[in-house]
C-alpha positions as CSV (number, residue, x, y, z in Angstrom):
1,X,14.1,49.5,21.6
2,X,12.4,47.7,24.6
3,X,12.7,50.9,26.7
4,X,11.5,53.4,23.6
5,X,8.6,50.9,23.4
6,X,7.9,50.9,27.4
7,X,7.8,54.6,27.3
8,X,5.8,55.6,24.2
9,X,2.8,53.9,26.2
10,X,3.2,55.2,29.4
11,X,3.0,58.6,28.1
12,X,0.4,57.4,25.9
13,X,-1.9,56.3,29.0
14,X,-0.8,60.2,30.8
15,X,-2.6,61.4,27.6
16,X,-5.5,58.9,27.6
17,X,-6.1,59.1,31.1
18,X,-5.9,62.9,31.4
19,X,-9.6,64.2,30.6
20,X,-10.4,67.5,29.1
21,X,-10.9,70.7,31.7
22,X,-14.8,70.6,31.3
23,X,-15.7,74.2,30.9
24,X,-18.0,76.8,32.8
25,X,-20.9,76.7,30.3
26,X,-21.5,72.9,30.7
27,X,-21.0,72.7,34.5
28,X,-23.7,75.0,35.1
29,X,-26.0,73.1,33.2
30,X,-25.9,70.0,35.8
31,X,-27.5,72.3,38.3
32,X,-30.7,71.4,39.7
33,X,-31.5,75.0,41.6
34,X,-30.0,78.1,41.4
35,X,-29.8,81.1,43.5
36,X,-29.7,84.7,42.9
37,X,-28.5,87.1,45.8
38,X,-28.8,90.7,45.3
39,X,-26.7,93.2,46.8
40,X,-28.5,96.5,48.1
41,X,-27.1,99.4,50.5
42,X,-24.0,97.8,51.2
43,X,-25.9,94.4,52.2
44,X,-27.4,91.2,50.8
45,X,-30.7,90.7,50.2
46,X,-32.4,87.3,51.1
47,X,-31.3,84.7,48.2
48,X,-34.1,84.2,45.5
49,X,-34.1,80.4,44.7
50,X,-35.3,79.0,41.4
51,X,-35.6,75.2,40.3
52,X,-38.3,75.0,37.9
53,X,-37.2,74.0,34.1
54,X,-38.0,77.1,32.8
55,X,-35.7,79.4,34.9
56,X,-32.8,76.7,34.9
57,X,-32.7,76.8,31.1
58,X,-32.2,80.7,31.2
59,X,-30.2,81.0,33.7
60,X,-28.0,77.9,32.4
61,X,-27.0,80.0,29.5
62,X,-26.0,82.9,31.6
63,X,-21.9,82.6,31.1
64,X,-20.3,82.9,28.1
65,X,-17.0,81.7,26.8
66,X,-16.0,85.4,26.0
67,X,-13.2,86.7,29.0
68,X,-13.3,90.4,30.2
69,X,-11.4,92.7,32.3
70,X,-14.0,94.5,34.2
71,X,-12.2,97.8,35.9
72,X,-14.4,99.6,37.7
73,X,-17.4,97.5,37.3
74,X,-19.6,97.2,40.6
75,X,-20.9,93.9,41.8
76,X,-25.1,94.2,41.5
77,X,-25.5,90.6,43.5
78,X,-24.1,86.5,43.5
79,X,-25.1,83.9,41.7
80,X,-24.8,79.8,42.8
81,X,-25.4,77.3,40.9
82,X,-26.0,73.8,43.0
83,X,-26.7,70.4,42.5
84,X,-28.2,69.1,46.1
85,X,-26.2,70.2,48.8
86,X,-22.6,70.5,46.1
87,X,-21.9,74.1,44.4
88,X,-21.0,73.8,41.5
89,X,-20.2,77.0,40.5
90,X,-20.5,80.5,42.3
91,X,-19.5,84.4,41.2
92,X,-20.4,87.5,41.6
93,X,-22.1,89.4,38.5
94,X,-22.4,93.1,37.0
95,X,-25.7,94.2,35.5
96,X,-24.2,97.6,33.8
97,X,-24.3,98.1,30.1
98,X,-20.6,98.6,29.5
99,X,-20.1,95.4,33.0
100,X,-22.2,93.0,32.1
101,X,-20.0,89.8,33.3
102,X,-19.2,87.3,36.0
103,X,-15.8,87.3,38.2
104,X,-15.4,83.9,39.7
105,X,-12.7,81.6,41.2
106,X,-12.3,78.5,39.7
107,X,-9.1,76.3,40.8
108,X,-7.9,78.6,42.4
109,X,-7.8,81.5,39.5
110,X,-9.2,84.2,39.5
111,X,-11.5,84.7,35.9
112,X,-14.1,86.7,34.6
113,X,-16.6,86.4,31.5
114,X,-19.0,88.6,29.7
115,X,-22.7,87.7,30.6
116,X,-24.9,86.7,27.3
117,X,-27.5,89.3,26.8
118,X,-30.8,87.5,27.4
119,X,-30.4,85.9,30.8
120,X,-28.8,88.9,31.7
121,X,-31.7,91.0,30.8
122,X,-33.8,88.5,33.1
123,X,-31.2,89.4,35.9
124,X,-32.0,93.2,35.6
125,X,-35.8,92.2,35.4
126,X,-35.7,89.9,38.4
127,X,-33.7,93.0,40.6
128,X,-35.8,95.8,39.4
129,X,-38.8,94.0,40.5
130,X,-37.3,93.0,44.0
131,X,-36.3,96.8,44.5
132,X,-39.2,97.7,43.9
133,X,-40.5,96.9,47.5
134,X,-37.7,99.2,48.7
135,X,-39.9,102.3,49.4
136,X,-42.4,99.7,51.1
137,X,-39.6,99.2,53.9
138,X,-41.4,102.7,54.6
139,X,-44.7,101.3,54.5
140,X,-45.4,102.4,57.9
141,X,-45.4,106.1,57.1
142,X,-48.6,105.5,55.3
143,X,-51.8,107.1,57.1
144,X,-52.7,110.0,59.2
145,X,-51.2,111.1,62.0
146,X,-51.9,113.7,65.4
147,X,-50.6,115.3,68.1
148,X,-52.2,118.0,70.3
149,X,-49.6,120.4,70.6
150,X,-51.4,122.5,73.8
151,X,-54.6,124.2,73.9
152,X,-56.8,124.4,70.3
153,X,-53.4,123.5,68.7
154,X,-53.1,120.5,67.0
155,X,-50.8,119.2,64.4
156,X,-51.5,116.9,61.6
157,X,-49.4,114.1,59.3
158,X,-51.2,112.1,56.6
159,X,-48.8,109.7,54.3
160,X,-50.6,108.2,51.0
161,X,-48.7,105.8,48.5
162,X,-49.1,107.5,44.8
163,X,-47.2,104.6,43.2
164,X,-43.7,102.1,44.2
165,X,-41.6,105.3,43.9
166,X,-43.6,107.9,45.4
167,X,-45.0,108.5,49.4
168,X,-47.1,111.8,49.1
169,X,-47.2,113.5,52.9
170,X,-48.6,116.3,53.7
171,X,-48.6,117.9,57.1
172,X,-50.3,121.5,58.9
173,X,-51.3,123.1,62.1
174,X,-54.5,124.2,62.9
175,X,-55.1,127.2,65.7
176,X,-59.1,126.2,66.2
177,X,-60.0,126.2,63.0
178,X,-57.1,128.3,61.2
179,X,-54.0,127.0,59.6
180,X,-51.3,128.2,61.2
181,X,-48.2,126.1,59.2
182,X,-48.6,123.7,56.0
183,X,-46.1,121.6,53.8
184,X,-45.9,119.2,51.7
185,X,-43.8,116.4,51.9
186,X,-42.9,113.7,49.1
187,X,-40.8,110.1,50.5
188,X,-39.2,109.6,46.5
189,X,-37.0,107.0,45.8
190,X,-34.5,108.0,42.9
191,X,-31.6,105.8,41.5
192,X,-30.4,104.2,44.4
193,X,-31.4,106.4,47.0
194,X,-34.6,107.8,48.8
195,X,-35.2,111.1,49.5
196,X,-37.6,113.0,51.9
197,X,-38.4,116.1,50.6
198,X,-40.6,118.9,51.8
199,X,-42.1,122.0,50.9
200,X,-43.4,124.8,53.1
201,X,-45.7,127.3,52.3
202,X,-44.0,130.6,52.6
203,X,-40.2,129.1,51.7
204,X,-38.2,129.5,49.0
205,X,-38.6,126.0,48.1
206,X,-38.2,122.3,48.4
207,X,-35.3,120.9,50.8
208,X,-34.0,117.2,50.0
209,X,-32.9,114.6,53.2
210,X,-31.4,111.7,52.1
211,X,-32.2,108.4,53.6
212,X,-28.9,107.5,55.6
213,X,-30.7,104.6,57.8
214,X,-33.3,102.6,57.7
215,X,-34.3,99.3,60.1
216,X,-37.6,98.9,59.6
217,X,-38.6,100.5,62.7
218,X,-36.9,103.9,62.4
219,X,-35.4,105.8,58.8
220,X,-32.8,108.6,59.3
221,X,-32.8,111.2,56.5
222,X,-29.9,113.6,56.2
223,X,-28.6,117.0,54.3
224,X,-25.6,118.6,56.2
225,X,-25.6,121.6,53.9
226,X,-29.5,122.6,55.0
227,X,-29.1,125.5,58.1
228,X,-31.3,123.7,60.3
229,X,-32.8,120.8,60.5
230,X,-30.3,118.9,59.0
231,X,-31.9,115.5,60.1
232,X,-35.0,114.3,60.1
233,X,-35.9,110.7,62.2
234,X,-38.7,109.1,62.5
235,X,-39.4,106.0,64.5
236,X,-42.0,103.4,64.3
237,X,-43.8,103.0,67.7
238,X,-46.0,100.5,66.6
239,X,-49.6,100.4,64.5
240,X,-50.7,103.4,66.8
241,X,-48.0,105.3,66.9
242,X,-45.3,107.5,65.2
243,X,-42.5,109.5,66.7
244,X,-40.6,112.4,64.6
245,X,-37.8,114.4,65.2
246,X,-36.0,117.2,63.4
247,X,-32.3,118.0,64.8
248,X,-28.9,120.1,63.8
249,X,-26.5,123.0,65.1
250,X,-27.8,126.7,66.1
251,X,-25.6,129.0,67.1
252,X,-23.0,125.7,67.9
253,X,-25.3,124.3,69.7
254,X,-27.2,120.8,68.8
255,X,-31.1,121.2,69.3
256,X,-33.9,118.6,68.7
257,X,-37.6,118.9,68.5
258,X,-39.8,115.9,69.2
259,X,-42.9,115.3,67.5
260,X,-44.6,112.1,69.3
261,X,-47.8,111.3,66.7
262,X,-51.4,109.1,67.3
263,X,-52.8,107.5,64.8
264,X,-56.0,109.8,63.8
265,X,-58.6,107.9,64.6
266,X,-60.9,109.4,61.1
């Protein structure tokens, strides 16, 4: 009976002792910053960090207790939630109508829950609005642009910005005082992806480059299906100048034209 007695309260203090597997929703809440990382073209953008009540409120509320299977659901950026220098909880979220959830690792597991519909609204608000800067990473296009091609023949390249998704360019050729080429030329950023896209007078009509590279000192635009050129590069050179060049196969061959361009000074 001794024995029966001795080991009816050891399990009881295994029982006592062994707390309750505190749950995703409430360990988030103990953070005192959070930060967003959004992924863009294959790479992560800087981390956007937020501490203030407001934004730790919304974000707190972020997870639900709902699981989900998410096949085929592409990851739109991370999310960490910290309390001073200690994670507390990190995963990787989908903004998509039919994805939105969070795939984590927690104790070694690998889990995933549905995201609750307000914060994650606030997500998609927060990585519209940094995209939107992602034609300015072309910001350097914008002015007008010369280059004295030989005697009475000059060429021209002016770049305006029409709004965050549209570069208006429009470039010609003047013999003296006569026009001797002209197109228009729109930098468009669609979906995910930017496109140059010009028009020349006289063509059957517009031609679409997508962008394939971009630095922040030269952009790479690309359509292997066009005859020729089938890429277009341009380089920064600096406040003062531009450099452009157009480049594909003729007859097997590989040719490229160079373009080197001033800022106009009017």
């Amino acid at each position: 009976m001794k024995n029966a007695i001795l080991a009816f309260l050891f399990l009881f203090s295994l029982v006592a002792c062994k707390k309750p597997q505190e749950s995703i929703a409430t360990k988030i809440k103990k953070a005192d910053h959070v930060e967003v990382t959004f992924f863009a073209d294959g790479q992560q953008a800087r981390p956007l960090v937020f501490s203030d009540a407001a934004m730790l409120d919304s974000l707190s509320k972020l997870v639900s207790d709902t699981p989900m299977e998410p096949k085929g659901c592409a990851s739109d950026g991370k999310i960490s939630y910290k309390k001073g220098d200690s994670l507390i909880f990190e995963g990787e979220f989908s903004l998509g109508k039919e994805c939105g959830h969070i795939a984590f690792t927690d104790g070694g597991k690998n889990g995933a829950l549905q995201l609750a519909s307000l914060p994650m609204n606030l997500l998609s608000r927060l990585k519209a609005k940094q995209e939107s800067s992602k034609l300015e990473k072309l910001g350097w296009f914008i002015g007008k642009w010369t280059q004295s091609e030989g005697p009475d023949l000059t060429s021209y390249e002016q770049w305006t910005r029409a709004n965050d998704h549209l570069f208006k360019g429009r470039a010609w050729t003047l013999y003296h005082t006569d026009t001797v080429h002209s197109e228009t030329i729109e930098l468009l950023w669609e979906g995910d992806d930017i496109f140059y896209i010009p028009t020349v007078k006289g063509n059957a009509g517009p031609v679409r480059f997508k962008l394939t590279e971009n630095n922040g000192q030269s952009a790479v635009f690309e359509n292997p299906e066009h005859d020729f050129p089938t890429k277009i590069t341009y380089e920064n050179r600096g406040d003062s100048m531009l450099d452009a060049k157009i480049s594909g196969m003729v007859k097997g061959k590989e040719v490229a034209k160079e373009f080197p361009l001033q800022r106009a000074k009017d």
